[in-house]
PDB file with one MODEL, atoms N, CA, C and O in Angstrom:
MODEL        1
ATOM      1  N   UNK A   1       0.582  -6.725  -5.677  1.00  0.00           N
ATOM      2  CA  UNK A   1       2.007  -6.588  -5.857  1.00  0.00           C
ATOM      3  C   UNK A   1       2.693  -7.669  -5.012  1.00  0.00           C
ATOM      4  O   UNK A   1       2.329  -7.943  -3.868  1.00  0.00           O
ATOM      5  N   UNK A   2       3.774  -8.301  -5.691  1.00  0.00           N
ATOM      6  CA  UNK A   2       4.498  -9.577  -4.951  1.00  0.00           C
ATOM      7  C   UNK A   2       4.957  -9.039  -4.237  1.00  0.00           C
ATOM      8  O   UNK A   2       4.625  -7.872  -4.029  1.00  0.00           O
ATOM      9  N   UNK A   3       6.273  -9.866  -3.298  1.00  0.00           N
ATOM     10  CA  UNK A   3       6.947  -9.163  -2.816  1.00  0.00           C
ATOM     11  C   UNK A   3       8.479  -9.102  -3.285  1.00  0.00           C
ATOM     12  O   UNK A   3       9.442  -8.530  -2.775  1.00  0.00           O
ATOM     13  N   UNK A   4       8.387  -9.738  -4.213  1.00  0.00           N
ATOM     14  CA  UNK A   4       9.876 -10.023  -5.400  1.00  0.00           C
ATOM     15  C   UNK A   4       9.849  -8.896  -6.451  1.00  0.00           C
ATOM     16  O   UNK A   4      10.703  -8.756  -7.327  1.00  0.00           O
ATOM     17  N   UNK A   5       8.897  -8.201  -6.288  1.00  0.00           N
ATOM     18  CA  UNK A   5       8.529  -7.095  -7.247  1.00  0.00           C
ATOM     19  C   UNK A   5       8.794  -6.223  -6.264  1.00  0.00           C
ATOM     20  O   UNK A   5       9.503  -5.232  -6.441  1.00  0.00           O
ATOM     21  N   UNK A   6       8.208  -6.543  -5.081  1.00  0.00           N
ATOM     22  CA  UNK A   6       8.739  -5.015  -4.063  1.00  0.00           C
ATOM     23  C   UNK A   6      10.218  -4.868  -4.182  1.00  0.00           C
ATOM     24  O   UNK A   6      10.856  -3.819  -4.263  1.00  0.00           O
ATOM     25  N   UNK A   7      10.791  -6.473  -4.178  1.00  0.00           N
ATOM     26  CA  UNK A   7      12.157  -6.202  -3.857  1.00  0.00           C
ATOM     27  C   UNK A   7      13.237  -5.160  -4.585  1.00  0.00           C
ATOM     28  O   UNK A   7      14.144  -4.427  -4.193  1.00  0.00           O
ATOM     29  N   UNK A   8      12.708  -5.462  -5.700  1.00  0.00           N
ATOM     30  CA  UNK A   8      12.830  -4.875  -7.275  1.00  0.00           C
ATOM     31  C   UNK A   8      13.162  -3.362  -7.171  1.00  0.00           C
ATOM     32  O   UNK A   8      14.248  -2.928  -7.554  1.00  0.00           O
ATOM     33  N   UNK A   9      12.425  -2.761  -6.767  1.00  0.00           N
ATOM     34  CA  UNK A   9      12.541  -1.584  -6.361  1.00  0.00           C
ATOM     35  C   UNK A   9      13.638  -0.705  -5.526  1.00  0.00           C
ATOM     36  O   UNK A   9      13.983  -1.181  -4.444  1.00  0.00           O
ATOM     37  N   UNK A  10      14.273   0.659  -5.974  1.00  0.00           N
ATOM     38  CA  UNK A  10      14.967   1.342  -5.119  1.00  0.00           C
ATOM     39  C   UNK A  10      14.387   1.674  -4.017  1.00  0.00           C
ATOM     40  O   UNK A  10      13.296   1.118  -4.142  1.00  0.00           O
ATOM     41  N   UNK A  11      14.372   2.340  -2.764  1.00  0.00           N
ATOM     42  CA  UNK A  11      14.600   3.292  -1.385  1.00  0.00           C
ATOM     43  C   UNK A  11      13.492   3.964  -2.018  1.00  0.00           C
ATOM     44  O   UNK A  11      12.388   3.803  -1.497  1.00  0.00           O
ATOM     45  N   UNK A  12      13.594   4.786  -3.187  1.00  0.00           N
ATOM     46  CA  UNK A  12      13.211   6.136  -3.431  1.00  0.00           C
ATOM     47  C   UNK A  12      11.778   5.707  -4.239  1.00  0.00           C
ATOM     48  O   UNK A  12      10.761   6.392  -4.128  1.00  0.00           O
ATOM     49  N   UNK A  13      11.824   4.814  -4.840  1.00  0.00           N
ATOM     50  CA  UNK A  13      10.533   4.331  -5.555  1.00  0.00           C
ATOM     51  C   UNK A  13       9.763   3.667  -4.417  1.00  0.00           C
ATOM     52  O   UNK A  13       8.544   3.634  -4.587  1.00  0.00           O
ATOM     53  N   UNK A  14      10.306   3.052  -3.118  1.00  0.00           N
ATOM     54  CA  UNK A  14       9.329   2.457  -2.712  1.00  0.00           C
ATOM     55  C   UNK A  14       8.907   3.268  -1.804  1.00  0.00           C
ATOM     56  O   UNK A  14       7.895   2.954  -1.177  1.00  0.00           O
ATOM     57  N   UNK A  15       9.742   4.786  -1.456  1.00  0.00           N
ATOM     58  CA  UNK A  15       8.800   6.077  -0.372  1.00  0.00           C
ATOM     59  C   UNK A  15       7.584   6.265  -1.554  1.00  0.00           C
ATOM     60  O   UNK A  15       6.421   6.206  -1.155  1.00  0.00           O
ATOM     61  N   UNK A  16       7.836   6.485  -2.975  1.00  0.00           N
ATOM     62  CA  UNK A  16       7.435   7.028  -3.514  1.00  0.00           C
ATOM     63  C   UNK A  16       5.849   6.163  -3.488  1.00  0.00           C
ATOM     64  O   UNK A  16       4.787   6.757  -3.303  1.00  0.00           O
ATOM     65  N   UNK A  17       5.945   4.859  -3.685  1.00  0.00           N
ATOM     66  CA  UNK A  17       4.992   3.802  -3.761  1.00  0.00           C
ATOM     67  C   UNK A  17       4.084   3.937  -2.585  1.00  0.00           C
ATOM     68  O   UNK A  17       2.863   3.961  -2.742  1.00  0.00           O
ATOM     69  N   UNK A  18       4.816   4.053  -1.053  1.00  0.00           N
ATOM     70  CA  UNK A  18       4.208   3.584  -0.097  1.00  0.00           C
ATOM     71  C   UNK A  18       3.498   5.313   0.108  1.00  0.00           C
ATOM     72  O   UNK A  18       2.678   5.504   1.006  1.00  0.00           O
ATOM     73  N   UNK A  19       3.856   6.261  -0.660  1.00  0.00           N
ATOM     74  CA  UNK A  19       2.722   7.624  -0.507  1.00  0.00           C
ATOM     75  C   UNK A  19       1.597   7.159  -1.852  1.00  0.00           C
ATOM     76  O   UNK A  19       0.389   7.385  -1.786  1.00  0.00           O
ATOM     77  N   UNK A  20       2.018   6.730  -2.602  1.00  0.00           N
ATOM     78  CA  UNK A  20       0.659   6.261  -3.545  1.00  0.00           C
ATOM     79  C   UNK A  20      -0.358   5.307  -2.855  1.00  0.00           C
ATOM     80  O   UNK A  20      -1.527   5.472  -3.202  1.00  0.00           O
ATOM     81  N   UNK A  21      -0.138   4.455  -2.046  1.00  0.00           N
ATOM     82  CA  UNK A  21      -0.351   3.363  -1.031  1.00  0.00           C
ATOM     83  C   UNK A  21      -1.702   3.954  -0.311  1.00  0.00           C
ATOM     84  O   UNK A  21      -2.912   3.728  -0.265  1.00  0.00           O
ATOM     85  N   UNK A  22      -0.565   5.003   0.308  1.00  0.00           N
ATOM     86  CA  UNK A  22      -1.614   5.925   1.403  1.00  0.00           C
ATOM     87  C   UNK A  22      -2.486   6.932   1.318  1.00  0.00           C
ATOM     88  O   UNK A  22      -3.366   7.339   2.077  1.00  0.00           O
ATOM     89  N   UNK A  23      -1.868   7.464  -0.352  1.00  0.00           N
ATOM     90  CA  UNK A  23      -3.213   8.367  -1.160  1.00  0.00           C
ATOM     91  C   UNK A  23      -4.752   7.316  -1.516  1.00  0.00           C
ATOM     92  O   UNK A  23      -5.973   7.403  -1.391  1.00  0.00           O
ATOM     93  N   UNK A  24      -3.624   6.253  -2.067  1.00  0.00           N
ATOM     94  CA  UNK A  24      -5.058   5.256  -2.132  1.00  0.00           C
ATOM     95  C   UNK A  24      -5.744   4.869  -1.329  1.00  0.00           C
ATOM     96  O   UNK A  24      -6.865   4.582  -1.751  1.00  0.00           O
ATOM     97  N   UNK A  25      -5.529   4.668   0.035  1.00  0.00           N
ATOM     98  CA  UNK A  25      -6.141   4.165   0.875  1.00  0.00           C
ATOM     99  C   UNK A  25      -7.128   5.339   1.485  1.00  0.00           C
ATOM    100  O   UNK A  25      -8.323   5.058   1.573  1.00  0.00           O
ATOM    101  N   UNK A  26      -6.795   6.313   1.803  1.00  0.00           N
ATOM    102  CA  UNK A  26      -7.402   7.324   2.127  1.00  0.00           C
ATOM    103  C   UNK A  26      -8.665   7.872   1.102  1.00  0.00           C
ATOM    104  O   UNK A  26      -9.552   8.566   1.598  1.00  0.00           O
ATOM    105  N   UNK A  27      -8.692   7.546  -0.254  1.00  0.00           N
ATOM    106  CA  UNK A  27      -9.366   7.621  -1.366  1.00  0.00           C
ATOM    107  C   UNK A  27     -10.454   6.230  -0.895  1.00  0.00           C
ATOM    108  O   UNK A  27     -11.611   6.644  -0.827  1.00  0.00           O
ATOM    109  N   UNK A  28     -10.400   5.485  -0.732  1.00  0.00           N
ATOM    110  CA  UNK A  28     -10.809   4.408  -0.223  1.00  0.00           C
ATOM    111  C   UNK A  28     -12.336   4.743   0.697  1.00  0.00           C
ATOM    112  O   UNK A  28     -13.563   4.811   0.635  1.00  0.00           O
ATOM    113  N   UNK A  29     -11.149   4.875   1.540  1.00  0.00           N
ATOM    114  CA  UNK A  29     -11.985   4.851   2.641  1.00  0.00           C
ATOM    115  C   UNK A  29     -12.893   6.341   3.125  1.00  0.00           C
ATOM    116  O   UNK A  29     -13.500   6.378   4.195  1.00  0.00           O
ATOM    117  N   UNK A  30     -12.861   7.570   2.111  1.00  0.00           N
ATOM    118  CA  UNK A  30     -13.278   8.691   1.844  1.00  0.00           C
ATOM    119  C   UNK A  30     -14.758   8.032   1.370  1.00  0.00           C
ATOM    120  O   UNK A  30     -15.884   8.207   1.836  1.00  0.00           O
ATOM    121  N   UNK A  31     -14.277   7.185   0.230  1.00  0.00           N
ATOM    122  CA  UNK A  31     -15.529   6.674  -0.902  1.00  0.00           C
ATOM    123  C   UNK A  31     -16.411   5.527   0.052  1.00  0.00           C
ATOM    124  O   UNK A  31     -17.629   5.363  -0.026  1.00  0.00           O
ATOM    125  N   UNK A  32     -15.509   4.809   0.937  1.00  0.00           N
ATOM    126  CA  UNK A  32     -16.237   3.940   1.942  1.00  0.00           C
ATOM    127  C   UNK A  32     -17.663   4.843   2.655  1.00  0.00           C
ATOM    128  O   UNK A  32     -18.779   4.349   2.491  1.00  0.00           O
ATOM    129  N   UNK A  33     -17.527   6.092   3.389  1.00  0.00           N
ATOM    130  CA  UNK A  33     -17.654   6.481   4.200  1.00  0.00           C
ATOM    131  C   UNK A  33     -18.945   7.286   3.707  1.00  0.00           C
ATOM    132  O   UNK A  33     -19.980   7.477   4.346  1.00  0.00           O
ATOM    133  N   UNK A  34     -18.576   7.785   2.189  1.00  0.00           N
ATOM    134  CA  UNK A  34     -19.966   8.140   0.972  1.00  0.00           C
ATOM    135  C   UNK A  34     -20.810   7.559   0.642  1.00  0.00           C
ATOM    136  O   UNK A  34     -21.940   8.002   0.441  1.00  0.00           O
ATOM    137  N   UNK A  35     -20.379   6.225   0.488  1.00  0.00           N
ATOM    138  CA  UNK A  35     -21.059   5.165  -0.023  1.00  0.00           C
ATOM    139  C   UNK A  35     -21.402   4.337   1.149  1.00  0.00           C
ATOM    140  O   UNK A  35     -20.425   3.761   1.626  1.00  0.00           O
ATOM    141  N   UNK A  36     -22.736   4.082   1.852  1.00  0.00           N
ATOM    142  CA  UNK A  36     -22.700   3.361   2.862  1.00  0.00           C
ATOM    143  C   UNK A  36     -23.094   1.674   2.140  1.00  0.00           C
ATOM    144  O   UNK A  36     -23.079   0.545   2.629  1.00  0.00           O
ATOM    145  N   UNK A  37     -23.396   2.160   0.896  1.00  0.00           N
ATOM    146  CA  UNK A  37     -23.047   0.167   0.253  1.00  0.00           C
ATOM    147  C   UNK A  37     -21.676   0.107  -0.765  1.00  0.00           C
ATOM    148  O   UNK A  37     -21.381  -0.089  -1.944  1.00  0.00           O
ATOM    149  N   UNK A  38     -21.082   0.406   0.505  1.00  0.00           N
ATOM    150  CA  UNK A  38     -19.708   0.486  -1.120  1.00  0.00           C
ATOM    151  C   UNK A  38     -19.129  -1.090  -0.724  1.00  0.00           C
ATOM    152  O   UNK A  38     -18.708  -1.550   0.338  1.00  0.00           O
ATOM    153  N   UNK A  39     -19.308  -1.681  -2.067  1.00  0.00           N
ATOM    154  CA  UNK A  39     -18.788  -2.614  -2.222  1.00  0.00           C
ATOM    155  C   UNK A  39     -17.214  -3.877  -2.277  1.00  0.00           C
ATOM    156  O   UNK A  39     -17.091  -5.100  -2.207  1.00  0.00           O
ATOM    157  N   UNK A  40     -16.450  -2.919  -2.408  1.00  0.00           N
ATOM    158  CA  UNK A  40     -15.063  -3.331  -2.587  1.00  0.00           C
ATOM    159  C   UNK A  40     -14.429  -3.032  -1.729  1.00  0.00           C
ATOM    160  O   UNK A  40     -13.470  -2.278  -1.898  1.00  0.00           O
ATOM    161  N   UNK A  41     -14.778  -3.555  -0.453  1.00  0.00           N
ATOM    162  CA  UNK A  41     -13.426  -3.546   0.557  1.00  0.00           C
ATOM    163  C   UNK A  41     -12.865  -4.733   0.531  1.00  0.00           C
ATOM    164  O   UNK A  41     -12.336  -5.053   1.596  1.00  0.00           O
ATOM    165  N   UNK A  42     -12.821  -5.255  -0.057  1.00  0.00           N
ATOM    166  CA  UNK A  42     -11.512  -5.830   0.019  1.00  0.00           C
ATOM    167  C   UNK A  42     -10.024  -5.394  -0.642  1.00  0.00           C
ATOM    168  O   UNK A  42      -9.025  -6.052  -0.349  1.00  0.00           O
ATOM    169  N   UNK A  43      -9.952  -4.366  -1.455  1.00  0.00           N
ATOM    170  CA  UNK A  43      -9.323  -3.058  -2.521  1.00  0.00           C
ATOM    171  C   UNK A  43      -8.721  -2.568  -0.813  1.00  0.00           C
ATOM    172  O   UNK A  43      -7.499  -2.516  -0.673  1.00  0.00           O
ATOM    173  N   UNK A  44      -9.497  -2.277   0.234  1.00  0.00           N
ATOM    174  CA  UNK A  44      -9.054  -1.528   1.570  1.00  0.00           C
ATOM    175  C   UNK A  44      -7.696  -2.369   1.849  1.00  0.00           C
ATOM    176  O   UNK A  44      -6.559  -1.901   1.802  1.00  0.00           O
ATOM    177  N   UNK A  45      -8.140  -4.045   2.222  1.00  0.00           N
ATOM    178  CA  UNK A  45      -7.843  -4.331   2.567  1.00  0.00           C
ATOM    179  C   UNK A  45      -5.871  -4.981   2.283  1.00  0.00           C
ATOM    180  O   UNK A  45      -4.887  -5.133   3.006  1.00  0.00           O
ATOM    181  N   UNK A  46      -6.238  -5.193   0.660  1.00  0.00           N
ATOM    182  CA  UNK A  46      -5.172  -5.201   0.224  1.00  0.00           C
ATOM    183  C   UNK A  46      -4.056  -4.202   0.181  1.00  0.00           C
ATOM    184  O   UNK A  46      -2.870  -4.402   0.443  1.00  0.00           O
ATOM    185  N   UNK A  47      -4.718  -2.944  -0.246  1.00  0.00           N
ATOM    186  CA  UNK A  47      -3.552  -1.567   0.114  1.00  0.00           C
ATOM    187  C   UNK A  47      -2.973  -1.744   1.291  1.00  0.00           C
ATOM    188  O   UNK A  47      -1.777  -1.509   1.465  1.00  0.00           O
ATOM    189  N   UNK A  48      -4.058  -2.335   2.558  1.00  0.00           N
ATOM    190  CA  UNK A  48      -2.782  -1.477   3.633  1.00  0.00           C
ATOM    191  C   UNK A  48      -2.048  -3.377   3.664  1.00  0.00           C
ATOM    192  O   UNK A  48      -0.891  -3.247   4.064  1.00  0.00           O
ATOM    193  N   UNK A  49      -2.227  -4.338   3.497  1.00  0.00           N
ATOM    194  CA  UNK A  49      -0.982  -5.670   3.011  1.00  0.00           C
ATOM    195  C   UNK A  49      -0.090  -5.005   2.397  1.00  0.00           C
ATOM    196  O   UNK A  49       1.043  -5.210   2.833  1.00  0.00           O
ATOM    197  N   UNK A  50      -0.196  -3.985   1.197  1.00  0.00           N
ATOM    198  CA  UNK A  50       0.868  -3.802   0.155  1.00  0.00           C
ATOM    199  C   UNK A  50       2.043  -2.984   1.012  1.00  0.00           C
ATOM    200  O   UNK A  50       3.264  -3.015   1.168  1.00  0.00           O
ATOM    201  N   UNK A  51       0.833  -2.199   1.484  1.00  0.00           N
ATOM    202  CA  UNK A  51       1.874  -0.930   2.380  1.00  0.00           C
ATOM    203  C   UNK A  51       2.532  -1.441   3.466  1.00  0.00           C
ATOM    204  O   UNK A  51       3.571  -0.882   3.817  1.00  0.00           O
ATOM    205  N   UNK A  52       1.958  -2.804   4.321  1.00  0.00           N
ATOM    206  CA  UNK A  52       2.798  -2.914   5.192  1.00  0.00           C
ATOM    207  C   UNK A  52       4.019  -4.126   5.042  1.00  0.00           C
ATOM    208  O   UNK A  52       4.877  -4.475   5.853  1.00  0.00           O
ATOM    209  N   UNK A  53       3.702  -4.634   3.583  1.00  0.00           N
ATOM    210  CA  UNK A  53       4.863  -5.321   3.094  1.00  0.00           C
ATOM    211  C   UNK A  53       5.872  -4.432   2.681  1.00  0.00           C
ATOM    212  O   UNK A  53       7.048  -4.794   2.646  1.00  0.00           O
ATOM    213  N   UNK A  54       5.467  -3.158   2.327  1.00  0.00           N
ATOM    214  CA  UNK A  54       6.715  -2.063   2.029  1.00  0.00           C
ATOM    215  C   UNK A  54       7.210  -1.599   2.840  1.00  0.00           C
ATOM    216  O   UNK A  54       8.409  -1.337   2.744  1.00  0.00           O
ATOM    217  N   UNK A  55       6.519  -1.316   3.933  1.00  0.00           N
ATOM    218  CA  UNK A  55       7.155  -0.667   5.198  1.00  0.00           C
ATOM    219  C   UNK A  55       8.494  -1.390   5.736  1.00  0.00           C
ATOM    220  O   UNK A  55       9.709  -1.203   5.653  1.00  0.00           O
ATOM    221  N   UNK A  56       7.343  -2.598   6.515  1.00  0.00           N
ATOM    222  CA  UNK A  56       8.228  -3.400   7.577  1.00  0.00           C
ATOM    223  C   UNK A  56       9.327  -4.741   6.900  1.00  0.00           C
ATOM    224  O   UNK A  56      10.285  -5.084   7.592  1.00  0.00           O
ATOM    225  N   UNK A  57       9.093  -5.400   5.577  1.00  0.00           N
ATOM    226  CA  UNK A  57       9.802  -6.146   5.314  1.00  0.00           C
ATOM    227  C   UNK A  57      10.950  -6.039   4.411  1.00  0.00           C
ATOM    228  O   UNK A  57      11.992  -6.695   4.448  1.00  0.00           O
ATOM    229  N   UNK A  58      10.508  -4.858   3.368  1.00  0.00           N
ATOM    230  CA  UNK A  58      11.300  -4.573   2.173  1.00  0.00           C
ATOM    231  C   UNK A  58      12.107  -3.231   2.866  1.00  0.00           C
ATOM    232  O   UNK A  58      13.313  -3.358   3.079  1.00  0.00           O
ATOM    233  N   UNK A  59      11.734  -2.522   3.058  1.00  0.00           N
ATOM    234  CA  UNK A  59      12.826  -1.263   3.447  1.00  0.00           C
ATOM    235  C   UNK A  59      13.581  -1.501   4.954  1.00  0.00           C
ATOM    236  O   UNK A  59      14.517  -0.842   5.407  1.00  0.00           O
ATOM    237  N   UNK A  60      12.870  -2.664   5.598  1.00  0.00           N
ATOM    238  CA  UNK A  60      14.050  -3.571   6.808  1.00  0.00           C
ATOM    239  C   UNK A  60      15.269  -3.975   6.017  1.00  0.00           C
ATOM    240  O   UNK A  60      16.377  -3.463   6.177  1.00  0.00           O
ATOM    241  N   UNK A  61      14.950  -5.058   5.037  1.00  0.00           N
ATOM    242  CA  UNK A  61      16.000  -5.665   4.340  1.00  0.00           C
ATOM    243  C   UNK A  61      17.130  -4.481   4.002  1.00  0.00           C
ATOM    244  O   UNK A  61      18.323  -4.354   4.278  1.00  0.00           O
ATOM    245  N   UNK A  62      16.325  -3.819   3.395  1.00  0.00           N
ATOM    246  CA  UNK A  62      17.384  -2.905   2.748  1.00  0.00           C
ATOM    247  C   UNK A  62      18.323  -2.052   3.241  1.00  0.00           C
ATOM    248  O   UNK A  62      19.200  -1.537   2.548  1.00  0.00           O
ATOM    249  N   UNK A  63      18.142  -1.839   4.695  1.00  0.00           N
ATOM    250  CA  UNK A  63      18.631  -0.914   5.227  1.00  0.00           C
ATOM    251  C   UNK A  63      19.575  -1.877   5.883  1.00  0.00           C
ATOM    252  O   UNK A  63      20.544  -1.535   6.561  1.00  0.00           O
ATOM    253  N   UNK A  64      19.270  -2.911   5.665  1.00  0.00           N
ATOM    254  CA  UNK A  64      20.539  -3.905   6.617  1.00  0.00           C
ATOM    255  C   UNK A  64      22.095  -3.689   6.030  1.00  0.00           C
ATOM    256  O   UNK A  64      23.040  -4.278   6.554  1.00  0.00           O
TER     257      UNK A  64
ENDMDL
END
């Protein structure tokens, strides 16, 4: 996800996003923890980029 696409977004879609974010990540790293050859962390790694481009840059702006 860009971050011109984050921008895109209301307040309420991007709480809504950044709990999909953190369901996913937690799904993640559940399956990490099962799988001791789990392959796709880099999928980890990108969720929490997405989430912390939603957090700290896009819902800063907005609240300005």
């Amino acid at each position: 996800m860009t971050i011109n696409e984050i921008r895109e977004l209301s307040l309420e879609e991007l709480e809504v996003k950044v709990n999909e974010l953190k369901q996913e990540l937690f799904n993640l790293k559940i399956s990490k923890k099962l799988l001791d050859n789990y392959k796709n962390t880099a999928k980890i790694r990108d969720v929490k980029k997405n989430n912390s481009k939603i957090k700290k840059t896009v819902v800063t702006e907005k609240n300005w």
